[in-house]
C-alpha positions as CSV (number, residue, x, y, z in Angstrom):
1,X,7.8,2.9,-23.6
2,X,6.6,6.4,-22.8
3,X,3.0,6.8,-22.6
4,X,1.2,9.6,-25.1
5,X,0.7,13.1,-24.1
6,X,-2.9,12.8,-24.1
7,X,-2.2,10.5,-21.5
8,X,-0.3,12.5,-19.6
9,X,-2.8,15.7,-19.6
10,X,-5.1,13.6,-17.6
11,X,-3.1,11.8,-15.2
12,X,-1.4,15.0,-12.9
13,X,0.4,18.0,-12.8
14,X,4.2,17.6,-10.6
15,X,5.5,20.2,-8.2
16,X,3.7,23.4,-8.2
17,X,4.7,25.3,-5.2
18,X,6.7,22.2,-3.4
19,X,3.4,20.8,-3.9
20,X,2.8,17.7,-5.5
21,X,-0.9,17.8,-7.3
22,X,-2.6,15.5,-9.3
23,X,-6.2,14.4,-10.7
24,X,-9.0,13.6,-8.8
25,X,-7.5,10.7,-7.8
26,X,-4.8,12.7,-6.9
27,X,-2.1,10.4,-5.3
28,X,-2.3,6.4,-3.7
29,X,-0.7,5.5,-0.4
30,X,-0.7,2.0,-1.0
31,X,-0.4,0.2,2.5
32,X,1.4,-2.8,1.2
33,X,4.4,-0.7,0.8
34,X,4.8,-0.4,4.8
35,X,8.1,-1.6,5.6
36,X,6.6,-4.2,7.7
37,X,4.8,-5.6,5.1
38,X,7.0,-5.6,2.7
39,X,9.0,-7.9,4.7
40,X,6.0,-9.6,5.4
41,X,5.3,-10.2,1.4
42,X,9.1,-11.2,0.4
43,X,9.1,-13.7,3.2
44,X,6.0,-15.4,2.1
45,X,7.1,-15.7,-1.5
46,X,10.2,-17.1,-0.1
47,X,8.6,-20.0,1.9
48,X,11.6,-20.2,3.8
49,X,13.8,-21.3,0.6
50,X,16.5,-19.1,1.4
51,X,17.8,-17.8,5.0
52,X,17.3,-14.1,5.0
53,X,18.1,-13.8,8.9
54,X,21.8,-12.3,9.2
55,X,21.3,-8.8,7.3
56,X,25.1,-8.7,7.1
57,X,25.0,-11.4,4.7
58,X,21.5,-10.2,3.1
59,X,22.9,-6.2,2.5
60,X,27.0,-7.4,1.6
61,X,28.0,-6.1,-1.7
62,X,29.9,-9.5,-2.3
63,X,28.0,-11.8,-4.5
64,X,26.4,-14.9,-2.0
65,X,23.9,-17.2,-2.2
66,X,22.4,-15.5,0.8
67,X,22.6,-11.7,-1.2
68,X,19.6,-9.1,-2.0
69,X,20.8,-9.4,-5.6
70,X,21.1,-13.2,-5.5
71,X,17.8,-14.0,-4.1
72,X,16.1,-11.6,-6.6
73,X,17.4,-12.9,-9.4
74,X,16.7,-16.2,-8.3
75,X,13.4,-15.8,-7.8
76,X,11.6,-14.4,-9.7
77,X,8.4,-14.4,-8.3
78,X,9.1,-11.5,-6.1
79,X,9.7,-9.1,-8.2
80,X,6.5,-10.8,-10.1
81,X,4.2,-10.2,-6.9
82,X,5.4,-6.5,-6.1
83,X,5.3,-5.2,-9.4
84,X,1.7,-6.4,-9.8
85,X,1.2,-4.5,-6.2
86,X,2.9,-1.4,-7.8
87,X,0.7,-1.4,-11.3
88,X,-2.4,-1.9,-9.9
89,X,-2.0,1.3,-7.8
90,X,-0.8,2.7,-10.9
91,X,-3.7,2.5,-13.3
92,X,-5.5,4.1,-10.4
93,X,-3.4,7.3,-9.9
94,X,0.1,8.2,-11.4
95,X,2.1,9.4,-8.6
96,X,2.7,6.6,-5.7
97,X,3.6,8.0,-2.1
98,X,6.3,7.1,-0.3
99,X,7.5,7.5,3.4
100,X,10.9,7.4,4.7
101,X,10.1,4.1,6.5
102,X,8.7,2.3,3.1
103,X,12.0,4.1,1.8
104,X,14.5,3.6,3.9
105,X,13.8,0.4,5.6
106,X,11.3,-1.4,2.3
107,X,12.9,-4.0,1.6
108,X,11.7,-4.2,-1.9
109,X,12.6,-0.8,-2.6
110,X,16.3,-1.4,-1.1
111,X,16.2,-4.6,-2.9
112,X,14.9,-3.5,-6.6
113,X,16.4,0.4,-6.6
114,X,14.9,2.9,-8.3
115,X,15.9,2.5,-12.2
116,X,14.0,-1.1,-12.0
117,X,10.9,-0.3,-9.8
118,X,10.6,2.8,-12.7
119,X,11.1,0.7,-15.2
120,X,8.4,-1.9,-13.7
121,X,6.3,1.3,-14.0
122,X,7.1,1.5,-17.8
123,X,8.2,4.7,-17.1
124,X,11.2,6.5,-19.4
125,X,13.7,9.4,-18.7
126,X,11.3,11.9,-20.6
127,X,8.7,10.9,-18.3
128,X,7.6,13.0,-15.2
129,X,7.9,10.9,-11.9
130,X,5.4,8.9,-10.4
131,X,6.7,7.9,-7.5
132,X,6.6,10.7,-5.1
133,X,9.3,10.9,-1.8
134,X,7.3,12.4,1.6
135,X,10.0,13.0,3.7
136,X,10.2,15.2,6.7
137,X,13.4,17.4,6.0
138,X,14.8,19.1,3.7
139,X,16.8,16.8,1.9
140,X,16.9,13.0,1.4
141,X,19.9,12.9,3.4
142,X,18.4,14.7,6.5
143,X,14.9,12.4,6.5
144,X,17.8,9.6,6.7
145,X,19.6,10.8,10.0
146,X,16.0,11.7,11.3
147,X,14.8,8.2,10.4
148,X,18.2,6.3,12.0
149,X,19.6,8.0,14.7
150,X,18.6,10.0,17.8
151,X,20.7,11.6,20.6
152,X,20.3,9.9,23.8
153,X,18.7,12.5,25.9
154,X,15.8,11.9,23.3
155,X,15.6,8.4,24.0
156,X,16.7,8.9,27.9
157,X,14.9,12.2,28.7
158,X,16.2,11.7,32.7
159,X,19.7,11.8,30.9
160,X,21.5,15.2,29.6
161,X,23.8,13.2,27.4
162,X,23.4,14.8,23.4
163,X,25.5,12.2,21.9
164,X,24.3,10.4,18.9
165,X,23.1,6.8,19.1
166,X,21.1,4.2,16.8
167,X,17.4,5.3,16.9
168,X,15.3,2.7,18.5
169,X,13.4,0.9,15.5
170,X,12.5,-2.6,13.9
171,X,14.4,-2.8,10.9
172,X,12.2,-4.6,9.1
173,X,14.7,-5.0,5.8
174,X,17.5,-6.2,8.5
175,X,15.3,-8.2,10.9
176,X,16.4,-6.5,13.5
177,X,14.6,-5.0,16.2
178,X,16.8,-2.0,18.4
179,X,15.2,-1.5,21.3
180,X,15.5,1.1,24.0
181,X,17.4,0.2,26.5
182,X,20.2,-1.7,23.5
183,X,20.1,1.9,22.0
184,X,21.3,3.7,25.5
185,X,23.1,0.9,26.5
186,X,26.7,1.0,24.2
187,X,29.8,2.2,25.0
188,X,31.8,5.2,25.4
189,X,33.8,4.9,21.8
190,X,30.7,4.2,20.0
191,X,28.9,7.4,21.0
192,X,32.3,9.5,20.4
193,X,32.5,8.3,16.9
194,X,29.1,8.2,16.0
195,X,28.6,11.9,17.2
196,X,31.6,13.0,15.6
197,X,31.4,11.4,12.1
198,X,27.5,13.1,12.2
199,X,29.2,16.3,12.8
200,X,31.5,16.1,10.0
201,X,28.8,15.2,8.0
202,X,26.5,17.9,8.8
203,X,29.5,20.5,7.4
204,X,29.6,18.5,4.1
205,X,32.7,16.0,5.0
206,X,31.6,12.9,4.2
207,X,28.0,11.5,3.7
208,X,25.6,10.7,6.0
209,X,24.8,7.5,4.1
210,X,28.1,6.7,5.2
211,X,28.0,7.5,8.7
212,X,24.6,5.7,8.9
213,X,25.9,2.3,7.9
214,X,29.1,2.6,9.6
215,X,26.6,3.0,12.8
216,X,24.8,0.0,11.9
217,X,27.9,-2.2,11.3
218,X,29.3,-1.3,14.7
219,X,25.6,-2.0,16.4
220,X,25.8,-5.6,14.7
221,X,29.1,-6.7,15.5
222,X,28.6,-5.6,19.1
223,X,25.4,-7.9,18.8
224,X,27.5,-10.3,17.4
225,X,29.4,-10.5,20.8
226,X,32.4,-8.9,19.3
227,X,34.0,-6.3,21.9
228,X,34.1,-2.7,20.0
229,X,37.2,-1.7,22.3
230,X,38.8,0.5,19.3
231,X,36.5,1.9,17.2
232,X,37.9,1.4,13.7
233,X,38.5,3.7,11.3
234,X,37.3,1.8,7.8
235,X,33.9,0.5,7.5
236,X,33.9,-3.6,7.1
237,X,31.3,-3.1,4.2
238,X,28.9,-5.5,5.7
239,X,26.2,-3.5,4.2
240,X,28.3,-1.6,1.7
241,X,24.6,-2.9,-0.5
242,X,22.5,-1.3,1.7
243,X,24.2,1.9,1.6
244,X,24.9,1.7,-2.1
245,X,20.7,1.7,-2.7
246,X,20.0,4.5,-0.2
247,X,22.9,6.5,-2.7
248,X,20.9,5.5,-5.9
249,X,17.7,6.8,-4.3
250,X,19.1,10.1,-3.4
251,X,20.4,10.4,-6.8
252,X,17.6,10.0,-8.5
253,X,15.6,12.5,-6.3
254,X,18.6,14.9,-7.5
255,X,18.3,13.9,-11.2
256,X,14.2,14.4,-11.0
257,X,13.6,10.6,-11.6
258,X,12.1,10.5,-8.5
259,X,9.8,12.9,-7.2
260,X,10.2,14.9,-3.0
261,X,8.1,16.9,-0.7
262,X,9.0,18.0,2.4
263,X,6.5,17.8,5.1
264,X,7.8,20.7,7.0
265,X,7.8,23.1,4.4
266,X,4.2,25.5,5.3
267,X,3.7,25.5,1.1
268,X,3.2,22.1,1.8
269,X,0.9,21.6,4.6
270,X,-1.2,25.1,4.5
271,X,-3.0,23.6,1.6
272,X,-3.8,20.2,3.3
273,X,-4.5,22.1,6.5
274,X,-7.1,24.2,5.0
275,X,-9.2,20.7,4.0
276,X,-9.1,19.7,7.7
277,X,-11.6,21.8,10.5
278,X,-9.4,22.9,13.2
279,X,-9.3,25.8,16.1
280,X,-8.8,29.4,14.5
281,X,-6.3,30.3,17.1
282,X,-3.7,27.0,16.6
283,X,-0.9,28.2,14.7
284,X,-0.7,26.5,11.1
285,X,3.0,25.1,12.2
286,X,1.4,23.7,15.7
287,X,-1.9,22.4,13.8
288,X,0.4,20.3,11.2
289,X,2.1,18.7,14.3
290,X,-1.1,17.8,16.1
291,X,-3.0,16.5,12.4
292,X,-1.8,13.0,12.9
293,X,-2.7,12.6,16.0
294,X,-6.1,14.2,15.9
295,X,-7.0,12.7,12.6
296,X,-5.9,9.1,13.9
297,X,-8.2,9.3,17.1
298,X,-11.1,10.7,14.7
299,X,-11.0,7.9,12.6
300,X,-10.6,5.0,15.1
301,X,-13.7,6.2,17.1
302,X,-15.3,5.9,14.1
303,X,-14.3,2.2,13.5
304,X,-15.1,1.4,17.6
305,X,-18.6,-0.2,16.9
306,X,-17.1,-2.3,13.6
307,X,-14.1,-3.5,15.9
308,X,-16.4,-4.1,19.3
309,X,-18.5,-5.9,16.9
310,X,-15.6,-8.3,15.5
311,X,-14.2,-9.0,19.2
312,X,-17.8,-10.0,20.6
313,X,-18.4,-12.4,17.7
314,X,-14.8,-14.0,17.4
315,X,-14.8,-14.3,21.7
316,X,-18.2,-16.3,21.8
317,X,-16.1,-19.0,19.9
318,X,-13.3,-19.1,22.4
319,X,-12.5,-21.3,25.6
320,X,-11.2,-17.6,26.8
321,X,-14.4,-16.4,28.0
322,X,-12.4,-13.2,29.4
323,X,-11.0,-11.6,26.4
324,X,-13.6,-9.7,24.9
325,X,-13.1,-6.9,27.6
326,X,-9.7,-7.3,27.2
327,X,-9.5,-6.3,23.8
328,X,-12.1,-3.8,24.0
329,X,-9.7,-2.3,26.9
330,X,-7.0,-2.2,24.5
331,X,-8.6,-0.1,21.9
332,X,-9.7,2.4,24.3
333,X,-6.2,2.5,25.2
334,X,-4.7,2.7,22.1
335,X,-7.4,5.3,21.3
336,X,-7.2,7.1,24.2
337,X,-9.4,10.2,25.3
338,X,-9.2,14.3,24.5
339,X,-8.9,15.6,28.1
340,X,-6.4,12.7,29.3
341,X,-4.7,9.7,27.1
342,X,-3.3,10.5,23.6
343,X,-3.4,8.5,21.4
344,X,-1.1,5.5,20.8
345,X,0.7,6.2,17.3
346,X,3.8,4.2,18.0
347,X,3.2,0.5,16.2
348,X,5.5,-1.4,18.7
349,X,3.2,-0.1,21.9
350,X,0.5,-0.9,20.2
351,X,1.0,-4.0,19.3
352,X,2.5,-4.9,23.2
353,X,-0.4,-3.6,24.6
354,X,-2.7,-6.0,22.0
355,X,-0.2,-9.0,23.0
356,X,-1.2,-7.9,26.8
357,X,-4.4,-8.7,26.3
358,X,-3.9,-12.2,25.2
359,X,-3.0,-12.9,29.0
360,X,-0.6,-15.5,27.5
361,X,-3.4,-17.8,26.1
362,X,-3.1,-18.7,22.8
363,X,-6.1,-21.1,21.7
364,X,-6.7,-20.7,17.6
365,X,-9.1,-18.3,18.4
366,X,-7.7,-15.9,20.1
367,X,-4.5,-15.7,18.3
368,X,-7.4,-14.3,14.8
369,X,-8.4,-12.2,17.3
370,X,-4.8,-10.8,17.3
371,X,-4.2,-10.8,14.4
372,X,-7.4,-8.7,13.2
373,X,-6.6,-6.3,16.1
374,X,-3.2,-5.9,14.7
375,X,-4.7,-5.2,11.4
376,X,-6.9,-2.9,12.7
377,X,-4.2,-0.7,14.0
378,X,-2.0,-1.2,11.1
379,X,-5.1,0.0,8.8
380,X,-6.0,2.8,11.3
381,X,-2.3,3.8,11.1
382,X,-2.0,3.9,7.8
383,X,-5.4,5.3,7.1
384,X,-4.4,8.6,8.9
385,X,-0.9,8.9,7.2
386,X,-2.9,8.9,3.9
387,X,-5.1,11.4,4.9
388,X,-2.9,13.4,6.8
389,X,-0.5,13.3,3.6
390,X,-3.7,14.4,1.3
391,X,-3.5,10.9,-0.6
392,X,-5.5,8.0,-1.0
393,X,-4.7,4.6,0.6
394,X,-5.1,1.9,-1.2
395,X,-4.9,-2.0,-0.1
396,X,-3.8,-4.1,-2.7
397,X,-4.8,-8.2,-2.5
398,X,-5.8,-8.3,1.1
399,X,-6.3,-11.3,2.7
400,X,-10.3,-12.6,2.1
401,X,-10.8,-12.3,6.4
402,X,-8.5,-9.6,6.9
403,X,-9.8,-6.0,8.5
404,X,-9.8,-4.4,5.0
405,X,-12.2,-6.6,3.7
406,X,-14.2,-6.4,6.8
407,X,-14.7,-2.9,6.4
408,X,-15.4,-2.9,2.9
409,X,-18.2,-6.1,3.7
410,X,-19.8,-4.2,6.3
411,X,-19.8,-0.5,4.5
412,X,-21.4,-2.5,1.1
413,X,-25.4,-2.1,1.3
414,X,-27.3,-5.5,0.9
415,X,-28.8,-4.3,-2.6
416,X,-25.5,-3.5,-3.7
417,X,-23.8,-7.0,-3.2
418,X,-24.8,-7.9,-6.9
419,X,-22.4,-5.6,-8.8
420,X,-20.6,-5.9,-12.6
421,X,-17.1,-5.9,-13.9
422,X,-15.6,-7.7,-11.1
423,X,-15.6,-4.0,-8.7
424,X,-18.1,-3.4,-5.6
425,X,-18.9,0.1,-5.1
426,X,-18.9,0.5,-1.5
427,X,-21.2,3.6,0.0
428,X,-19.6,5.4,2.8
429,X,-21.3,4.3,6.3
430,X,-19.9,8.1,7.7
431,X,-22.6,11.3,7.1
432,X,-22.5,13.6,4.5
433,X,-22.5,17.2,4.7
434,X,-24.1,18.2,2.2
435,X,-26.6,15.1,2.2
436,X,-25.4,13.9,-1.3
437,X,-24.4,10.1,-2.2
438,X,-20.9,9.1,-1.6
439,X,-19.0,6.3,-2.1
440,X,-16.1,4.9,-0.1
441,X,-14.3,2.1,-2.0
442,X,-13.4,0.2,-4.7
443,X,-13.0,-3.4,-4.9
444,X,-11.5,-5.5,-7.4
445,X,-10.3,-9.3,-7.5
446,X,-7.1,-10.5,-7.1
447,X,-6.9,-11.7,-11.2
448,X,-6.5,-8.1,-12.3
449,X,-2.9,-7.4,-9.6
450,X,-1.6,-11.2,-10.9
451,X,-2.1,-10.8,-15.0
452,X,-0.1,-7.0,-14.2
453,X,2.5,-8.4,-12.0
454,X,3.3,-11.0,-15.1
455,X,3.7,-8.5,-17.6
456,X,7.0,-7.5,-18.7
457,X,7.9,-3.8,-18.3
458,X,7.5,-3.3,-22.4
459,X,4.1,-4.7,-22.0
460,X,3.0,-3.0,-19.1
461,X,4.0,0.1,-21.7
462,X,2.0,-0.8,-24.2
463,X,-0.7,-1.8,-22.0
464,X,-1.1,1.7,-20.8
465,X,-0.8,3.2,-23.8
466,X,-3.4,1.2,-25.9
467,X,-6.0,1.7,-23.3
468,X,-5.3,5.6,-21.7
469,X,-8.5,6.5,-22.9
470,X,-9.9,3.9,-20.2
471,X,-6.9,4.4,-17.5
472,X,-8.0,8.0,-17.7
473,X,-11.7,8.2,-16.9
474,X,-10.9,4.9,-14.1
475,X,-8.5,7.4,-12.2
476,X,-10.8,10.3,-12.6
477,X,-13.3,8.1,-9.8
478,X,-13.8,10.1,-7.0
479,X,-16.5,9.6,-4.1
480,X,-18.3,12.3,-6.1
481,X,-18.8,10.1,-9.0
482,X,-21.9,8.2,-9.4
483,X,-22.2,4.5,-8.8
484,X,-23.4,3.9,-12.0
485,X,-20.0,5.5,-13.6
486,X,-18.4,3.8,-11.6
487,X,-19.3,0.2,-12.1
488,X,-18.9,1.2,-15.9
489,X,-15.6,2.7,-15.9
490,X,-13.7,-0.2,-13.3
491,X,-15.3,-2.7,-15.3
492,X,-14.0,-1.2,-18.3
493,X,-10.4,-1.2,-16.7
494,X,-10.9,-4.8,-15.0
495,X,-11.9,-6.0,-18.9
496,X,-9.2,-4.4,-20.6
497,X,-6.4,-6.0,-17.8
498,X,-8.2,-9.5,-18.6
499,X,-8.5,-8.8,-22.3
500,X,-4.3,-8.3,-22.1
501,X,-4.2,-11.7,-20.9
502,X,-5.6,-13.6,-23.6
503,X,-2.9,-15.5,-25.6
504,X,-3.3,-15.9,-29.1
505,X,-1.9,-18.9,-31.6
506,X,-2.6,-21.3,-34.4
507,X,-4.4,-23.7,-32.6
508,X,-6.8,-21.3,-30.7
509,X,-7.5,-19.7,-34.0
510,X,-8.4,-22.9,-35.6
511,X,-10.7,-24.1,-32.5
512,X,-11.9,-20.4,-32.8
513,X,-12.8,-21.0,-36.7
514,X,-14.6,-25.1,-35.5
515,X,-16.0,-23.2,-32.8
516,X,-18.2,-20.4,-35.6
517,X,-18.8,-23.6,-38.1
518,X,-20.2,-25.7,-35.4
519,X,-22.5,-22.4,-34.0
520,X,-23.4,-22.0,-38.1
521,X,-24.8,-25.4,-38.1
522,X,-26.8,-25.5,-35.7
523,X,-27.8,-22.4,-36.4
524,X,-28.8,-23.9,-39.9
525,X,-30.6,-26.4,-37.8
526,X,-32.4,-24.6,-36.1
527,X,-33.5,-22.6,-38.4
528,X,-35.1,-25.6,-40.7
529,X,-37.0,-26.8,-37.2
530,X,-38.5,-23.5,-36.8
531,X,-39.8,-23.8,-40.8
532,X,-40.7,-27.0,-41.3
533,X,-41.7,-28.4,-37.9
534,X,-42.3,-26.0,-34.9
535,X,-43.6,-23.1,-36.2
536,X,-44.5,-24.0,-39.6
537,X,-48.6,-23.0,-39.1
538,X,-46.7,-19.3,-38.3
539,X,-46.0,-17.8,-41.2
540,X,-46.2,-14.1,-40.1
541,X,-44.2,-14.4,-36.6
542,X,-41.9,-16.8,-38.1
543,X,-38.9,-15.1,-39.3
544,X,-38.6,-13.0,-35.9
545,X,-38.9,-16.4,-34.0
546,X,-36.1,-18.0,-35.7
547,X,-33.9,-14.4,-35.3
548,X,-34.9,-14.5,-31.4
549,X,-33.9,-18.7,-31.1
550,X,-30.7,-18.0,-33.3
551,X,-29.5,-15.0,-30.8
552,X,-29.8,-16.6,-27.9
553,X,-27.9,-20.1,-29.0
554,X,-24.9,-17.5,-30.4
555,X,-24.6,-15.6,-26.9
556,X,-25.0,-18.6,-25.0
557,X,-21.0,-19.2,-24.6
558,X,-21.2,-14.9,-24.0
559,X,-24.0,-15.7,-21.0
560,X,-21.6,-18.9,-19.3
561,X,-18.5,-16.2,-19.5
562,X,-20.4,-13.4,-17.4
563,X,-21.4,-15.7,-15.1
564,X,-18.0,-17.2,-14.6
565,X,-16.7,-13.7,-14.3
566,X,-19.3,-12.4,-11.7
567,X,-19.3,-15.4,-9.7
568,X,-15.2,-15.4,-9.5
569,X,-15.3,-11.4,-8.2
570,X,-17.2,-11.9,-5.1
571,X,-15.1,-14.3,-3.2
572,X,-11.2,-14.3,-2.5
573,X,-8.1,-11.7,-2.0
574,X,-9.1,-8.3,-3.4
575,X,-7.6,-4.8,-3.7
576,X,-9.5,-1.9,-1.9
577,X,-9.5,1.8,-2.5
578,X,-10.8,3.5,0.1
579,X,-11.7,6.9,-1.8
580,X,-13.7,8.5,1.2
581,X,-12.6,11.1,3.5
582,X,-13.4,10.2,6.9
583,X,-16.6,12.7,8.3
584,X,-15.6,13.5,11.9
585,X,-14.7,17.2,13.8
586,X,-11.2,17.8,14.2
587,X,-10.6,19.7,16.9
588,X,-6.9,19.8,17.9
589,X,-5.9,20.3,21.8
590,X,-2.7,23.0,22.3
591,X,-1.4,20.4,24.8
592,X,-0.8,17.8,22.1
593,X,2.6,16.8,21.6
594,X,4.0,16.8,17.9
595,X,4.0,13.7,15.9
């Protein structure tokens, strides 16, 4: 079901320039769409029900037990738990973000395709897109060679070989990690073929989809200790699924279904560039390539003293008296310096240097402490993108002790713990400018993301539609807005997703119509007390005594609901919105390297 057009006046405005712009909400990042928690997600509604380790058998076009399409179908719950991910971010802001990497390698994204996951959106064919494609090329079929293969000279600068190879990556929707030296290490045929079928591509003679997956089937079967002495011709089709989503994708990018942006393009970046401080003689081209990198180092000095903090307190627990320093060593690292070290934005050193520090001990405690550290990269990773991309990140059901919600507990002001409508404004712990309030997040429980996620896709429909007036003023929340507003307007949205909920049938209508007769008696009741027995000496203050005593009993079910509601908000998963811009001086060094 389409939404109205008043709707649709409030929620954005779609490619101006090569520029996608929106409300003030703009557009959502949401970090649960990383590929490597998407993988993460699908394998923990699997519980290990069904064996999603050979990729041949996962991405194979024949029908198997062991399919994408299969397992999907056959449970249910995934799709359940993603699309409850996807709406939530949704009735926040209309247009969704998406990198190549939650593209390319998502696994619900490959799995689903993009007529369902619009569909799950309740979007139509009239409808602009809301799911918007950052890529960084020009087309989707030149982000896909960029994201999937490299020459080896890039891999192996000591080397002056240009042949094309697999890039080095963790295919998180294969589970399959191609490392370096695996990447550098095939044979002669291989890198013939491979270069030669990109070439022909390039000039239009075949697709690069094609070339891609016929890559990837020769790396697996040389894993699968099959010799690759002639280089066949045909592909085997082992991921003839695989390929046949990353099609469906660029065709609906073609057909406008889905929205692109190219991150290269200077209409794009100028205007982002222009929010963030930077030397006046840095070309705009050379400032766009150092933005990540100076924008993640900004915001991980500012989450040192959170992080130091977390690493003391978890350490004192531990038999490893040692690792405190280690771990604190490890985010300097990873942080680096501006005259020296850069900063680490490659996940898989990251996360080898965190392992480091364990020093191979791995009591309870200090395997949290990994954990958190790895979130804490993972959330400083993805907090840059979002702002280097202009968006807003958003962090749907996170863990109750994960570094999301540790951030959010520690930015909340004590006198601002007691909050309504199951949502915590959060005040931003970074300075303002201008000296004016600001607030940094949203928080809401994890009921709202489960009663979306259970809606069918005509539901979700209607449920937008019946209450745009609310989704309108909830995504026009900004860290300008006042907290009062905003308590108001997410408890308004958190009400109406509960209200959708309720069920209605015979029975529940006729405990509804015992509940009112039981609540007029005693109403009745207590009325005749208050005349003949309690208050029957006072006649002038008598009627307003009985009004006062009948109010009270009627709202008393009304009081019990509240506090049900308000006691269930302030424990458990939530989703966070993290609506601030991070304050810190961005001053980008010439010698930086480009993302």
């Amino acid at each position: 079901m389409r939404m109205s057009d008043k709707m649709q006046s409030h929620s954005s405005h779609y490619n101006i320039g090569n520029r996608t712009v929106g409300t003030s909400s703009g557009r959502v990042l949401i970090e649960n769409l990383d590929s490597v928690m998407q993988r993460k997600l699908w394998d923990e509604t699997l519980h290990g029900r069904v064996d999603t380790s050979n990729p041949a058998m996962l991405w194979n076009n024949t029908p198997s037990s062991g399919s994408c399409t299969s397992i999907v179908h056959n449970n249910p719950k995934l799709v359940e738990r993603f699309a409850g991910i996807l709406r939530t971010s949704f009735l926040y802001c209309p247009q969704i973000l998406l990198t190549d990497a939650e593209l390319f390698d998502g696994i619900f994204f490959l799995a689903l395709g993009p007529q369902a996951i619009n569909e799950i959106l309740g979007k139509s064919l009239a409808d602009p897109p809301s799911l918007i494609f950052s890529g960084r090329g020009n087309t989707f079929e030149h982000c896909l060679r960029l994201f999937t293969l490299r020459r080896i000279n890039e891999i192996k600068p000591e080397c002056k070989d240009t042949r094309y190879t697999v890039r080095p990556l963790e295919l998180s929707s294969m589970g399959l990690t191609i490392t370096d030296d695996d990447a550098v290490s095939l044979n002669d045929s291989f890198y013939n073929e491979l270069t030669s079928r990109v070439d022909a591509a390039r000039q239009g003679a075949c697709s690069i989809i094609d070339v891609v997956i016929w890559a990837y089937e020769q790396y697996w079967s040389i894993q699968g200790h099959t010799a690759l002495n002639d280089v066949p011709v045909q592909s085997n089709d082992n991921f003839g699924f695989l390929a046949q989503r990353w099609k469906e994708w660029s065709d609906a990018i073609a057909a406008g279904r889905v929205g692109y942006e190219n991150q290269e393009n200077p209409d794009f970046y100028k205007p982002i560039l222009r929010k963030h401080p930077s030397a006046d003689n840095v070309q705009p081209k050379e400032a766009w390539s150092q933005d990540f990198k100076t924008i993640f180092r900004g915001i991980a000095k500012n989450s040192v003293p959170i992080i130091n903090s977390i690493i003391t307190r978890a350490s004192k627990n531990s038999a490893v008296s040692d690792q405190a320093e280690n771990y604190q060593q490890a985010v300097k690292d990873i942080i680096g310096d501006n005259d020296r070290k850069k900063p680490i934005i490659k996940r898989t050193k990251a996360f080898n240097l965190i392992d480091k520090a364990c020093n191979k001990r791995w009591d309870t405690c200090t395997y949290n402490l990994r954990d958190i550290l790895r979130d804490w990269y993972q959330f400083m990773y993805q907090r840059t993108l979002a702002f280097h991309l202009d968006a807003t990140l958003i962090a749907v059901n996170t863990p109750e002790n994960s570094y999301e919600q540790i951030v959010a507990r520690t930015a909340i002001p004590q006198s601002d713990h007691q909050t309504h409508g199951g949502c915590h404004p959060v005040k931003s712990t970074t300075a303002s400018t201008n000296n004016t309030h600001r607030v940094g997040a949203l928080v809401l429980d994890e009921r709202v993301t489960s009663v979306l996620g259970n809606m069918s896709a005509s539901a979700f429909g209607l449920f937008c539609y019946q209450t745009r007036t609310v989704i309108s003023k909830w995504r026009n929340c900004d860290a300008s807005v006042s907290i009062r507003k905003l308590k108001a307007r997410t408890k308004d949205m958190a009400y109406s997703v509960y209200e959708a909920d309720k069920e209605q049938d015979r029975r529940q209508e006729g405990l509804t119509i015992w509940k009112s007769f039981v609540f007029a008696a005693v109403l009745s009741i207590i009325a005749a007390m208050c005349d003949n027995v309690w208050f029957g000496n006072f006649q002038s203050n008598q009627i307003w005594i009985v009004v006062l005593v009948s109010w009270f009993v009627s709202m008393i079910p009304n009081f019990i609901e509240i506090i049900n509601w308000e006691r269930g908000v302030h424990k458990g998963v939530k989703t966070v919105i993290y609506m601030d811009r991070p304050d810190f001086e961005i001053t980008p060094s010439s010698e930086e390297e480009g993302r």
